[in-house]
PAZAPA-4460 file (N, C-alpha, C; in steps of 0.05 Angstrom, whole numbers, plus 32768, in hexadecimal, padded with zeros to 4 digits):
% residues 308
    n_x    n_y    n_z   ca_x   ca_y   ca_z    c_x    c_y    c_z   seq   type   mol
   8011   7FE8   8000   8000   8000   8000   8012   8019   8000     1      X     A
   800A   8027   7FEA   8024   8042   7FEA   8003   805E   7FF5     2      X     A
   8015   806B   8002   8002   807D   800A   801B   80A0   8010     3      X     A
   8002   80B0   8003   8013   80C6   8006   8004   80DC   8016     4      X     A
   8015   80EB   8037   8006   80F3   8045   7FFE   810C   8043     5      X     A
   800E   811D   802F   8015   8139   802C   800F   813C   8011     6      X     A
   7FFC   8146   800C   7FEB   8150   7FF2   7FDE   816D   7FEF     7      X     A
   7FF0   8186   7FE5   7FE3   8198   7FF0   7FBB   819C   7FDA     8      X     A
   7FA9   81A4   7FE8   7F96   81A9   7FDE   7F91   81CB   7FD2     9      X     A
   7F9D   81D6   7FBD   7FA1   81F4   7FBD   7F8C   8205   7FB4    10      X     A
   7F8A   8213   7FC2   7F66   8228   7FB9   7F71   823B   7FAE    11      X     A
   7F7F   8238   7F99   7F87   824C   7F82   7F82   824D   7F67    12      X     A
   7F83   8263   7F5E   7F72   8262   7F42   7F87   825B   7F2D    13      X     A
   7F88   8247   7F1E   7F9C   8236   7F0C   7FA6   8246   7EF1    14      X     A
   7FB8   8262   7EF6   7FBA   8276   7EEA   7FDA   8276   7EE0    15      X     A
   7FDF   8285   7ED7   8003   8284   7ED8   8013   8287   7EEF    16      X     A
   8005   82A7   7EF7   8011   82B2   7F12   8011   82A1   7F21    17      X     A
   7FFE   8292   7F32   7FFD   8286   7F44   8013   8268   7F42    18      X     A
   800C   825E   7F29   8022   824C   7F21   8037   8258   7F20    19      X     A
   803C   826B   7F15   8067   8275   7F23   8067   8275   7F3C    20      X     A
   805A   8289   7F4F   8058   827C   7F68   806B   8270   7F7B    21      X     A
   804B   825B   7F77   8058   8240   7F7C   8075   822E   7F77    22      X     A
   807A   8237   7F5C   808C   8229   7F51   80A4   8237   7F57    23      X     A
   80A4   8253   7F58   80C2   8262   7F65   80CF   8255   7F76    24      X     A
   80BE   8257   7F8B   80C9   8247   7FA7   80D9   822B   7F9A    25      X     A
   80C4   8219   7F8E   80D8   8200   7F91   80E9   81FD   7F82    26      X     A
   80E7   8209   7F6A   80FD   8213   7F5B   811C   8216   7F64    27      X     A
   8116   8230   7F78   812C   822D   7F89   8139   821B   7F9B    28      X     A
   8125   8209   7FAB   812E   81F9   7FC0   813A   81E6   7FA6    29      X     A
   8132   81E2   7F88   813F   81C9   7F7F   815D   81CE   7F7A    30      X     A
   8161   81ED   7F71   8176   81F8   7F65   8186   81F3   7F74    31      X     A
   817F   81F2   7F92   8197   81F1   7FA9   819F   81D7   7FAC    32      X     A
   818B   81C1   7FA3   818D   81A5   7FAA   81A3   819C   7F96    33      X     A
   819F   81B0   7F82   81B5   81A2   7F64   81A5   8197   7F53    34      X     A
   8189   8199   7F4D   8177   8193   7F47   8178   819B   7F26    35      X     A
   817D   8185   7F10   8188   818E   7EF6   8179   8189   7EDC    36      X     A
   815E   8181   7EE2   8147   817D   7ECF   8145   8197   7EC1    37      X     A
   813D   8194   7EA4   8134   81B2   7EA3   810D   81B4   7EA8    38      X     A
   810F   81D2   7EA9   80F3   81DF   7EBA   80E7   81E5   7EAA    39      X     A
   80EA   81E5   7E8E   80D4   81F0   7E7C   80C5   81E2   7E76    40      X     A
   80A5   81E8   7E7A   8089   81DB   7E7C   8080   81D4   7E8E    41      X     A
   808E   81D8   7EA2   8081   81CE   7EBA   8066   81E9   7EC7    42      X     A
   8070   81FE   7EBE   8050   820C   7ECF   803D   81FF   7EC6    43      X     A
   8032   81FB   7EA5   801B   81F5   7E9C   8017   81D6   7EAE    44      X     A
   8026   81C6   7EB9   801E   81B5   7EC3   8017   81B4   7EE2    45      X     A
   8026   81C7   7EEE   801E   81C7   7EFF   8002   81DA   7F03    46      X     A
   7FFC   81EB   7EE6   7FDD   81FA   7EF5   7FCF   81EA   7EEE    47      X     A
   7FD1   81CD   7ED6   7FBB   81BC   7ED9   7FB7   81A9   7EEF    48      X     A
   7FCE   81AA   7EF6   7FCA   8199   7F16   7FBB   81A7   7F2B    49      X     A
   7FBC   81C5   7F2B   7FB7   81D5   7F40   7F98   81D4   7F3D    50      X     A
   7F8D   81D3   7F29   7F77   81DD   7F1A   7F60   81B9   7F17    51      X     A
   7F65   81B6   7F2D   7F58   819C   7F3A   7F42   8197   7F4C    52      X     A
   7F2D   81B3   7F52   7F1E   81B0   7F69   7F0F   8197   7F78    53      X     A
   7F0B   8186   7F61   7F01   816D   7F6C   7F17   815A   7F69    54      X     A
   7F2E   815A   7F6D   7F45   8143   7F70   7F45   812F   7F54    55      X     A
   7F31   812D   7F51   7F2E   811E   7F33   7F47   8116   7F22    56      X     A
   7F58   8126   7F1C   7F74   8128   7F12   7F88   8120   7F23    57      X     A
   7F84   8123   7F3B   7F99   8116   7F53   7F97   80EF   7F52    58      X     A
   7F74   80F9   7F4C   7F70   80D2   7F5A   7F77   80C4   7F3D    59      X     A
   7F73   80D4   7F23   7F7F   80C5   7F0B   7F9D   80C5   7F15    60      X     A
   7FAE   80D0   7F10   7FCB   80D7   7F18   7FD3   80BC   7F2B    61      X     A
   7FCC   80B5   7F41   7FC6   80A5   7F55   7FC5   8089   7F4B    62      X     A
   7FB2   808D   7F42   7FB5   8070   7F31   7FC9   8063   7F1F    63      X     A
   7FD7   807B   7F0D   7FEB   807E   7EF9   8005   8075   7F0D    64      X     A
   8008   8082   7F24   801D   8077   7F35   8019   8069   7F49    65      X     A
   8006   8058   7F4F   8001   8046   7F5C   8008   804C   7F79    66      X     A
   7FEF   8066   7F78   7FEF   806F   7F9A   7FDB   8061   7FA2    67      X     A
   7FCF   8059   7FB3   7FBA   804E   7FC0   7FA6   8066   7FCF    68      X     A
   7FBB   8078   7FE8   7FA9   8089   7FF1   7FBE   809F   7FF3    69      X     A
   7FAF   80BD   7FF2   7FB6   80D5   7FF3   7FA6   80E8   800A    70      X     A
   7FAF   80E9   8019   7FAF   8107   8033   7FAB   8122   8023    71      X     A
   7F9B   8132   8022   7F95   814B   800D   7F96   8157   8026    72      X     A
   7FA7   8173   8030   7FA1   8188   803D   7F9C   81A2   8031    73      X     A
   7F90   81B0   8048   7F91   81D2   8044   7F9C   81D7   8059    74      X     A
   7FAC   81F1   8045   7FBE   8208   805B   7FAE   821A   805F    75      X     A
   7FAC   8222   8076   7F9D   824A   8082   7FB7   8250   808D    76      X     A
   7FB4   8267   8080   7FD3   8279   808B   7FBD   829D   8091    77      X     A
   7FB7   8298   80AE   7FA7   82AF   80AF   7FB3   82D0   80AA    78      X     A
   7FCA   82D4   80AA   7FD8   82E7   809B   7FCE   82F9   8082    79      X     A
   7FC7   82DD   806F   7FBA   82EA   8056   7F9C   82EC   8054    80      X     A
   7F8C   82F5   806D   7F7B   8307   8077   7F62   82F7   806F    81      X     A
   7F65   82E2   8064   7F4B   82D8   805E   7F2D   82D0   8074    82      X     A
   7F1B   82D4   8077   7F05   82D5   8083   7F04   82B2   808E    83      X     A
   7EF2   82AE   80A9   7EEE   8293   80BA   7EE0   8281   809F    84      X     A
   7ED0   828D   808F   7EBE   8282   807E   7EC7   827F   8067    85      X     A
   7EDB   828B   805B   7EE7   827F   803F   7EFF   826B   8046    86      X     A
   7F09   826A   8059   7F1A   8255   8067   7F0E   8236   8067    87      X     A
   7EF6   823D   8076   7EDF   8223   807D   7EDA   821D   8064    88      X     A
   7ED4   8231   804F   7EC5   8229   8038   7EDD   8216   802A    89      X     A
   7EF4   821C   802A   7F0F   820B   801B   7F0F   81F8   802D    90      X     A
   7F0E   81FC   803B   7F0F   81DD   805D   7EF7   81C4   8042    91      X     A
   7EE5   81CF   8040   7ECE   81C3   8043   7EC1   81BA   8027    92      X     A
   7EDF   81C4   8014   7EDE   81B3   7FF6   7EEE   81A6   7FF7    93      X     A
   7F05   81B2   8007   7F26   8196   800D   7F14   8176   8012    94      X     A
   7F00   8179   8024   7EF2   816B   8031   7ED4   815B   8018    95      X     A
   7ED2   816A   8007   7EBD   8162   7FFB   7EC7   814A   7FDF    96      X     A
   7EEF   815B   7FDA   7EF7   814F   7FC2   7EF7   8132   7FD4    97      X     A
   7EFC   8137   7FEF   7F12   8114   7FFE   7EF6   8109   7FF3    98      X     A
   7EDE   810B   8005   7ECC   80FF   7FFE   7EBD   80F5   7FE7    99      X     A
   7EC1   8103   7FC9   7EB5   80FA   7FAB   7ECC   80E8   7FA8   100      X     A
   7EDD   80D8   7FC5   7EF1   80C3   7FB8   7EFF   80B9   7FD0   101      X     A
   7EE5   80AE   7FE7   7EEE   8099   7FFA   7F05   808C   7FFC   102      X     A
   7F07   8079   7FE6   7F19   806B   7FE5   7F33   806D   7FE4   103      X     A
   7F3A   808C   7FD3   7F57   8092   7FD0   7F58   80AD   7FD5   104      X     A
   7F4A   80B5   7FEB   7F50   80CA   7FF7   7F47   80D8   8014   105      X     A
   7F5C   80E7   8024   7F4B   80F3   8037   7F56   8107   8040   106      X     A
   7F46   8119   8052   7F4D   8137   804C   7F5D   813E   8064   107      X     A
   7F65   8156   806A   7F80   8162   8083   7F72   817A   808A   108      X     A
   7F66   8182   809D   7F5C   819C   809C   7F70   81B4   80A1   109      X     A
   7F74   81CC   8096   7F85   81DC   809F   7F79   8204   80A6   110      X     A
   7F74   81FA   80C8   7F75   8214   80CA   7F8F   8223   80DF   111      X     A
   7F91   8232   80D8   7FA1   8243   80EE   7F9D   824D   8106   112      X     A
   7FA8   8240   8116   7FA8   8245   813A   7F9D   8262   813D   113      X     A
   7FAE   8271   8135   7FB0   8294   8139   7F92   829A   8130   114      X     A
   7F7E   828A   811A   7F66   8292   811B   7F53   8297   812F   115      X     A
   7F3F   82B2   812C   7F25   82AA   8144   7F21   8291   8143   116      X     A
   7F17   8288   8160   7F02   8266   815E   7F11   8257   8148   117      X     A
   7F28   8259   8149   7F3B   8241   8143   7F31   8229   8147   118      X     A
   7F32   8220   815D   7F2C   8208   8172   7F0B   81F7   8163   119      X     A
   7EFB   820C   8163   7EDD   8209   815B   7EE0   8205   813D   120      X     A
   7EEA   8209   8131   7EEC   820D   810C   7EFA   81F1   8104   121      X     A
   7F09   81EF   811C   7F12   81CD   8116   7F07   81BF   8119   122      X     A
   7EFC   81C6   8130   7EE5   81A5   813C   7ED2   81AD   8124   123      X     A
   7ECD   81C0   811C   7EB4   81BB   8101   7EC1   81AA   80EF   124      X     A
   7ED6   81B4   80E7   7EE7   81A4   80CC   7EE3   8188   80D4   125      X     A
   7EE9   8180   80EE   7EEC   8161   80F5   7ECB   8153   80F3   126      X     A
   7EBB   8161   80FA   7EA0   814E   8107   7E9B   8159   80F0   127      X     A
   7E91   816B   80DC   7E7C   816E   80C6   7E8D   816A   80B2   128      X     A
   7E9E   816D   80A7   7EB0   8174   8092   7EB7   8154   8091   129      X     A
   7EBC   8149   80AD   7ECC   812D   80AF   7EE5   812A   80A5   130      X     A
   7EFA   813A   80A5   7F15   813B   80A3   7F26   8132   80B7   131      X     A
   7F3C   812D   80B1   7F48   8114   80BB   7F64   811C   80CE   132      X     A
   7F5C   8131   80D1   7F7D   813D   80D6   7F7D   815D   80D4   133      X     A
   7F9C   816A   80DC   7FA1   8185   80DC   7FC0   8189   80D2   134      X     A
   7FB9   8194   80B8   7FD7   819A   80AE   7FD8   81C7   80AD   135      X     A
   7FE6   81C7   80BB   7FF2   81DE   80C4   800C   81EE   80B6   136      X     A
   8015   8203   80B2   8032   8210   80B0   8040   8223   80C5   137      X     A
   8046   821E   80D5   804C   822B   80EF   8064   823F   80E4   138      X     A
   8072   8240   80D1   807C   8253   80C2   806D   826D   80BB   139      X     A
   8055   826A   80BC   804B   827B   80AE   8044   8295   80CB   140      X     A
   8057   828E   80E3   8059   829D   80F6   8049   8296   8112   141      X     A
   8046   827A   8116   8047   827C   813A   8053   825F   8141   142      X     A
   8054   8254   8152   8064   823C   8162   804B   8226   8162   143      X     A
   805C   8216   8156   8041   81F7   8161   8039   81F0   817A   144      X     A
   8045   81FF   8188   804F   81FC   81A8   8044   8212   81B4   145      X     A
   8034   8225   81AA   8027   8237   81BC   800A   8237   81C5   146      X     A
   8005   824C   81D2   7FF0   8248   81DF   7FD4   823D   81C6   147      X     A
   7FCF   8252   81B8   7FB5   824D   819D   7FC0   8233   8194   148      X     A
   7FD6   822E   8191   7FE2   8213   817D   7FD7   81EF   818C   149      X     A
   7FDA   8201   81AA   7FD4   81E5   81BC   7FB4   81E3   81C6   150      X     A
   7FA0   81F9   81C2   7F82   81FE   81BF   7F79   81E6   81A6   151      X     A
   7F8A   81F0   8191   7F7C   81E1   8174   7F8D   81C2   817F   152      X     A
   7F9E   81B9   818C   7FAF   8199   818E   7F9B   8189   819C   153      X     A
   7F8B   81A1   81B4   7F7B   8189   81C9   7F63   8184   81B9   154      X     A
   7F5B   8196   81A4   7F40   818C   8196   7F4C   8174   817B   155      X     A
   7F64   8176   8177   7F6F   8158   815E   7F73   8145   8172   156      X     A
   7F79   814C   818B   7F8B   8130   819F   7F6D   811D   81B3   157      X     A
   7F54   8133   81A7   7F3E   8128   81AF   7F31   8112   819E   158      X     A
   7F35   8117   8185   7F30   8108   8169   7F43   80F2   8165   159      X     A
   7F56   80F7   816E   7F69   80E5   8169   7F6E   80E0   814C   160      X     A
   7F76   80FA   813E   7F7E   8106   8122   7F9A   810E   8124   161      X     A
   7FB0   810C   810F   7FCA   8118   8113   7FC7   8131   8103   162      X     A
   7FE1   8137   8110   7FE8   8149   810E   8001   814E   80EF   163      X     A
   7FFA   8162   80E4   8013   815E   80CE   801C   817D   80D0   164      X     A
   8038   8183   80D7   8040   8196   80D9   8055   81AA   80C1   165      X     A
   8060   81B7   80BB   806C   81C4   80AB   8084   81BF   80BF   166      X     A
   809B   81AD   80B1   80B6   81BE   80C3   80C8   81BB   80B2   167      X     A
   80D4   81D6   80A9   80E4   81DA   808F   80E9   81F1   8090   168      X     A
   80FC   8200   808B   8104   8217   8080   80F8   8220   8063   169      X     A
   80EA   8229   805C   80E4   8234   8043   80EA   8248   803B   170      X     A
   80F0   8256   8024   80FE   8270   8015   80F2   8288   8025   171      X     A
   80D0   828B   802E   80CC   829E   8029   80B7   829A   8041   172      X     A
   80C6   828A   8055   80B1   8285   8070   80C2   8295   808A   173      X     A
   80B4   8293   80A2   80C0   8298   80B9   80D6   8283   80C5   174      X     A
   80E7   8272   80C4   80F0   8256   80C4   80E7   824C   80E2   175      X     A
   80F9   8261   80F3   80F9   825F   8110   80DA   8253   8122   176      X     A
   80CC   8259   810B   80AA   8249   811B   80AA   822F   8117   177      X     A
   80BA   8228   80FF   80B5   820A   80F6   80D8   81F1   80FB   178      X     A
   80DC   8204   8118   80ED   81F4   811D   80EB   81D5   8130   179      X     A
   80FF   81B9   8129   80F2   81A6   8130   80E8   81A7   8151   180      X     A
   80F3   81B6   8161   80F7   81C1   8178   80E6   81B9   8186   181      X     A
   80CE   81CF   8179   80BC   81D5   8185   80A4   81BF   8182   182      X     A
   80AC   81A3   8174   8095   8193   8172   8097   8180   818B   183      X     A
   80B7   818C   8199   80B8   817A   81B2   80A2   817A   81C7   184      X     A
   809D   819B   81CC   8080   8196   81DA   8070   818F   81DE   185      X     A
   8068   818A   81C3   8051   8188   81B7   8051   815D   81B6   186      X     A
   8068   815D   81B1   8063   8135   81B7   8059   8139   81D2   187      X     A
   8075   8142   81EB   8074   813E   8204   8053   813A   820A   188      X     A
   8048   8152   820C   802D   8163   8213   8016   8152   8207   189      X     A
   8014   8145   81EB   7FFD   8137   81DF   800D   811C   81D7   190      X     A
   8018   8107   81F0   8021   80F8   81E4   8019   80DB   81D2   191      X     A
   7FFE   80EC   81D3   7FE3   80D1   81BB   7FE4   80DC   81AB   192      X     A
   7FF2   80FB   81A3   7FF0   8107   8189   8002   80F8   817A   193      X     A
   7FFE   80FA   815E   8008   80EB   8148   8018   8105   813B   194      X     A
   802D   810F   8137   8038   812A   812C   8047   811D   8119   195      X     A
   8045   8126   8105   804F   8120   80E1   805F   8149   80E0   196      X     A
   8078   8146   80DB   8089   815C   80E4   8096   8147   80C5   197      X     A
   8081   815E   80AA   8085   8163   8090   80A5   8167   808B   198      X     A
   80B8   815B   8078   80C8   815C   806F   80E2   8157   8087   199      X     A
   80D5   8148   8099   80E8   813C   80B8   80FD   814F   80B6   200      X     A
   80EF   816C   80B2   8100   8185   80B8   8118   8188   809D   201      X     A
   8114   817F   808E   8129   8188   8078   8143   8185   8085   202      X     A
   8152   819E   8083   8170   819D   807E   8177   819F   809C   203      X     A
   815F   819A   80AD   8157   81A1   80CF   8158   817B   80D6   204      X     A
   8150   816D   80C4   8154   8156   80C9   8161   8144   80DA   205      X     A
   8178   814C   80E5   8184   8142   8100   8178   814B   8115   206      X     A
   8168   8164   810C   815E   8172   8131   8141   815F   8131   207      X     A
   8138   8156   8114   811F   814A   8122   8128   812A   812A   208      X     A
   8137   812C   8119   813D   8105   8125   8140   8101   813E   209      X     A
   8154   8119   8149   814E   8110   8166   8148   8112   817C   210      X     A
   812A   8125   8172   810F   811F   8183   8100   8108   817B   211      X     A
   8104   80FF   8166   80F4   80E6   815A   80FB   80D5   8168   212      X     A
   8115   80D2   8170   811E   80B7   8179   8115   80AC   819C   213      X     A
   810C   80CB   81A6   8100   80CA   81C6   80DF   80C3   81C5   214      X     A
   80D8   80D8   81A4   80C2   80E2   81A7   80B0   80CD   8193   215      X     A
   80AA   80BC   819E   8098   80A4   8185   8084   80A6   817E   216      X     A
   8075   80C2   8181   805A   80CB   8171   8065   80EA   8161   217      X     A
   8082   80E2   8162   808D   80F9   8144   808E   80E4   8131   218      X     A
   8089   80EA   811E   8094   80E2   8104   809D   80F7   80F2   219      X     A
   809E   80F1   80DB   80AB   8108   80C1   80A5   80FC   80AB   220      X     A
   80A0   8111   8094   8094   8100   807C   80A7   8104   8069   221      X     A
   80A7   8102   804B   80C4   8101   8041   80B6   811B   8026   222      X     A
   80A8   8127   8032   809C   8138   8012   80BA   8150   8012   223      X     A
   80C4   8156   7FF7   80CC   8167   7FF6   80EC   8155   7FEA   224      X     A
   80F1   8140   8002   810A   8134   7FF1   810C   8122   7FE4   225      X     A
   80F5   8128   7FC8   80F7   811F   7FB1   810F   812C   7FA4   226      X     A
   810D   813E   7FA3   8128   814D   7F92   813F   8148   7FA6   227      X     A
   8145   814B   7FBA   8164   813E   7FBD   8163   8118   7FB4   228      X     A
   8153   810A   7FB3   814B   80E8   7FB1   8156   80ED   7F92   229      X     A
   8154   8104   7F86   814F   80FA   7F61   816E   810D   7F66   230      X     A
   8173   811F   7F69   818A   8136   7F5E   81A3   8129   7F6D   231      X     A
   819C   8123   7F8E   81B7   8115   7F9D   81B0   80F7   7FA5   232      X     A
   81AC   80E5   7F97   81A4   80C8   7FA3   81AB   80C0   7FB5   233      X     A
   81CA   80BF   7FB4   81DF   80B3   7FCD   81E2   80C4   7FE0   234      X     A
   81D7   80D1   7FDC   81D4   80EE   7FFE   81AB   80DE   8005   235      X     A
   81A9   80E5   7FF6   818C   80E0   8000   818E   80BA   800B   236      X     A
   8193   80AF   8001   8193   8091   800A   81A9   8093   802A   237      X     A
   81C1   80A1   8024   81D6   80A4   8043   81C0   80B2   8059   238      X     A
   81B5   80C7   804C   81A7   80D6   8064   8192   80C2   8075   239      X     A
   817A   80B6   8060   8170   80A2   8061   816B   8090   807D   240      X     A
   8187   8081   806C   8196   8064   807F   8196   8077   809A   241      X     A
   81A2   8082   8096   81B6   808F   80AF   8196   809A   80C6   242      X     A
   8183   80A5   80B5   816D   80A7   80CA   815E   8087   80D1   243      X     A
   815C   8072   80C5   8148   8059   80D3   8159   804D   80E4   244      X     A
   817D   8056   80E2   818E   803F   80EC   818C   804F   8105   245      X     A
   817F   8064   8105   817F   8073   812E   8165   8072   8132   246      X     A
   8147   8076   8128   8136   8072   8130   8120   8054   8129   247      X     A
   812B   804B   8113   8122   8036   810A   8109   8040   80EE   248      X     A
   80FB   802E   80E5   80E2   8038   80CB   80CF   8044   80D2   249      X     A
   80C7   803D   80EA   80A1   8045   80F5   809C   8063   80EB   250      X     A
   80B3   8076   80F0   80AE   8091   80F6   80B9   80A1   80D3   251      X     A
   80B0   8098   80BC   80BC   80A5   80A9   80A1   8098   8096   252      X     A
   809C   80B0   8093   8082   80AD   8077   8084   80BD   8063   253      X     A
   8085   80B0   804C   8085   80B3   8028   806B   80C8   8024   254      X     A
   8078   80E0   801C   805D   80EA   8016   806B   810A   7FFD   255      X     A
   805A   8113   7FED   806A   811A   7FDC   8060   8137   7FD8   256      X     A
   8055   8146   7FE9   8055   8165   7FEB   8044   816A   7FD4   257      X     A
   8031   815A   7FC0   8031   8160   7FAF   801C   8178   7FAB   258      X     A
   800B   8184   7F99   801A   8184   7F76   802E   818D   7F76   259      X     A
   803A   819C   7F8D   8056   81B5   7F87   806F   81A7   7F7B   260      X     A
   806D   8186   7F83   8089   8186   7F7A   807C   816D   7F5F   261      X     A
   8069   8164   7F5C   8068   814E   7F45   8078   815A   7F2A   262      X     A
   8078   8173   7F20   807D   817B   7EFE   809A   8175   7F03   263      X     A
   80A2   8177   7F1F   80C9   8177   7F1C   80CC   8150   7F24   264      X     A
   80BF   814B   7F34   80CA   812E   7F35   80AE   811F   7F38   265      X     A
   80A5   8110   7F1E   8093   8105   7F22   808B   80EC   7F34   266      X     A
   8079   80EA   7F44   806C   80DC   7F62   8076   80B6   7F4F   267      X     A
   807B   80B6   7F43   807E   809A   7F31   8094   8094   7F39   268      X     A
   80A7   80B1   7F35   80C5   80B0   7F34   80CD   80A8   7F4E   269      X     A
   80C2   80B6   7F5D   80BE   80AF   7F82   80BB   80A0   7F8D   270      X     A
   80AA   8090   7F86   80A1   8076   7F8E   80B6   805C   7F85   271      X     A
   80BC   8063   7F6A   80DA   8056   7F5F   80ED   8057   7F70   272      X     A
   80F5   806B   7F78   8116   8078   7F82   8109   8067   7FA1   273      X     A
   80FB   8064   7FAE   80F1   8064   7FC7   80EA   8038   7FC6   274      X     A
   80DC   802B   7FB1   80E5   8010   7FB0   8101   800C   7FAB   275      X     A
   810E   801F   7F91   8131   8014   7F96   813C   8016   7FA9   276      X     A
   8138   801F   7FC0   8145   8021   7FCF   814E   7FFF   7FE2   277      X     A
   814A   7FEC   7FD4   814C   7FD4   7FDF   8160   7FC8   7FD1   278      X     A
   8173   7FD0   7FB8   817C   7FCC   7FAC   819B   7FDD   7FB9   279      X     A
   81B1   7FD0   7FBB   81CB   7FD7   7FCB   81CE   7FE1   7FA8   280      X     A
   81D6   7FFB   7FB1   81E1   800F   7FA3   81FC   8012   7FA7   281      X     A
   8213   801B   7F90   8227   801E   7F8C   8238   802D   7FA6   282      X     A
   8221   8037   7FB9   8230   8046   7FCF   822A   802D   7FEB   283      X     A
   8226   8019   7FDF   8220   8006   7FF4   8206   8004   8008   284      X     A
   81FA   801C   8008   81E0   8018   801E   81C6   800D   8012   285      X     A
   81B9   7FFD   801F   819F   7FE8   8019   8186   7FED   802F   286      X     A
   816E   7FEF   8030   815D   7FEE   8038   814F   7FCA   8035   287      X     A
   813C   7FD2   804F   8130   7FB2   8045   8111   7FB6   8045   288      X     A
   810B   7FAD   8038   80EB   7FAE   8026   80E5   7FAE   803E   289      X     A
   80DD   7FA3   8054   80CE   7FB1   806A   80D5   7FCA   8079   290      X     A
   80E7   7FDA   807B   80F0   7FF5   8077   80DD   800C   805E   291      X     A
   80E3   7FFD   8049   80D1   8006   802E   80B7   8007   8034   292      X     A
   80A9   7FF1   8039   8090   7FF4   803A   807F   7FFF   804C   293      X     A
   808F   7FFA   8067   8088   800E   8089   8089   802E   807A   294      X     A
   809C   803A   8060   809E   8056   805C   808B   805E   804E   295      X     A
   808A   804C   8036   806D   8051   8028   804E   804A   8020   296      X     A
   804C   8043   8045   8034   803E   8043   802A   8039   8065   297      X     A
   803B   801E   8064   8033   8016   8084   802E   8022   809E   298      X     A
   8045   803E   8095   8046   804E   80AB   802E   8067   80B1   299      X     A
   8021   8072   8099   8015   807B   8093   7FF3   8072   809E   300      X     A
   7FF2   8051   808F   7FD7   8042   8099   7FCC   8045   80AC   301      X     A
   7FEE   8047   80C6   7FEC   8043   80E5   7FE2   805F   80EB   302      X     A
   7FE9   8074   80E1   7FE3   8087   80ED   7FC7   8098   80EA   303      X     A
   7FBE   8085   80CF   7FAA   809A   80C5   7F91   8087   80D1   304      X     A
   7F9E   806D   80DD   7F84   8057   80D8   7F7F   8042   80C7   305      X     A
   7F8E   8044   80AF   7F7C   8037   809B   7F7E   8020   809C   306      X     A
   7F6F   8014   808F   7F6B   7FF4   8081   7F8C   7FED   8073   307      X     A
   7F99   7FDE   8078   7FAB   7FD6   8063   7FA7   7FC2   804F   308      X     A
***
């Protein structure tokens, strides 16, 4: 069962602008990775990806790469001033695409702590909406660890929904909010919470491993290092090893940030690079198919529930 947890759901209008965007940012993070594909054509693909309201094109796609199930979130970044009710209203199609597609899909609700009636807007998302979870960007300026942050945790840690967090440095974020740090509290404090700490912190990656290794309701998902997996293999396979050989498989889930990164490394390609990995490569390191399969999928099942 391959399952991907990190799917962003985007309420943007599938235009050019918005597609540069998007695509600046990762653009850059690939440039830095050494990332040597060329980029031309990729907007038009990514605004037909963007340009998906009912997932319909995700769940074909899905099938093409032999995903089983996909996690669809929404981000609220209350910053960009948007009203309780056009928030809910995107909450509450994220929620309508999961549902025109039971089987291979389910939704992440995302509001922002710093909102009025935070706390209340979730429990709606959860009991009417029936969403499955809370994916958050604590970059986008407060601590997972504060007061509003731990209001909206006791209403997910009531549900017994995880949590999926932003922890990464991004081009054009606050970093210091989305440091692995601060998800230590947040295990300690909800230790039935399930925390998925998105991209196991990037280039932060040692600071989350080892709270992972105390903390066994952290995990980390792998969206984002598709492009070092394709641009640096033998860095991405050393980094890898070097994280299950200190915490073991349970705590690392396959999930692919998408649409943002499919036009640069397609979810096929991913899934490839992620079964070879059982194959001893020229730099000597091997995985073993139950390592493989605990990443893309098993680990995931456990946390979301599902049927395997």
């Amino acid at each position: 069962m391959i399952i991907d947890i990190h799917y962003h759901y985007i309420r943007l209008s599938a235009n050019e602008e918005s597609a540069h965007r998007v695509m600046s940012d990762l653009l850059e993070d690939a440039q830095r990775t050494g990332f040597n594909k060329p980029t031309e054509g990729f907007i038009p693909v990514l605004r037909d990806m963007i340009d998906d309201p009912e997932c319909d094109k995700l769940v074909k796609r899905m099938g093409e790469n032999g995903i089983d199930m996909t996690a669809i979130c929404y981000v609220d970044n209350y910053d960009n001033g948007s009203a309780n009710e056009r928030i809910m209203n995107s909450n509450e199609l994220c929620a309508r695409a999961a549902a025109k597609h039971p089987e291979k899909l389910i939704s992440m609700a995302g509001i922002d702590p710093r909102r009025p009636d935070a706390p209340a807007l979730l429990r709606r998302c959860l009991t009417e909406f029936k969403m499955k979870g809370l994916k958050w960007h604590p970059d986008d300026g407060y601590y997972p660890n504060s007061k509003e942050a731990y209001a909206m945790l006791g209403v997910l840690n009531e549900f017994g929904y995880p949590l999926l967090t932003h922890c990464s440095p991004l081009p054009k974020s606050r970093a210091k909010f989305a440091l692995p740090i601060h998800l230590d509290d947040v295990a300690k404090d909800f230790p039935n919470l399930e925390i998925i700490a998105a991209h196991m912190g990037n280039l932060w990656w040692h600071d989350w491993l080892a709270l992972a290794q105390y903390k066994k309701n952290i995990s980390g998902d792998l969206a984002m290092w598709q492009i070092t997996a394709t641009a640096k293999p033998t860095l991405f396979r050393r980094y890898l090893r070097e994280i299950l050989d200190n915490i073991g498989p349970h705590q690392i889930i396959w999930s692919t940030d998408g649409p943002i990164f499919e036009p640069l490394v397609s979810n096929r390609e991913f899934i490839s690079i992620m079964k070879g990995l059982t194959v001893k490569d020229a730099d000597g390191i091997v995985f073993t198919q139950a390592e493989v399969d605990a990443m893309l999928g098993g680990n995931a099942a456990r946390i979301f529930k599902l049927k395997k």
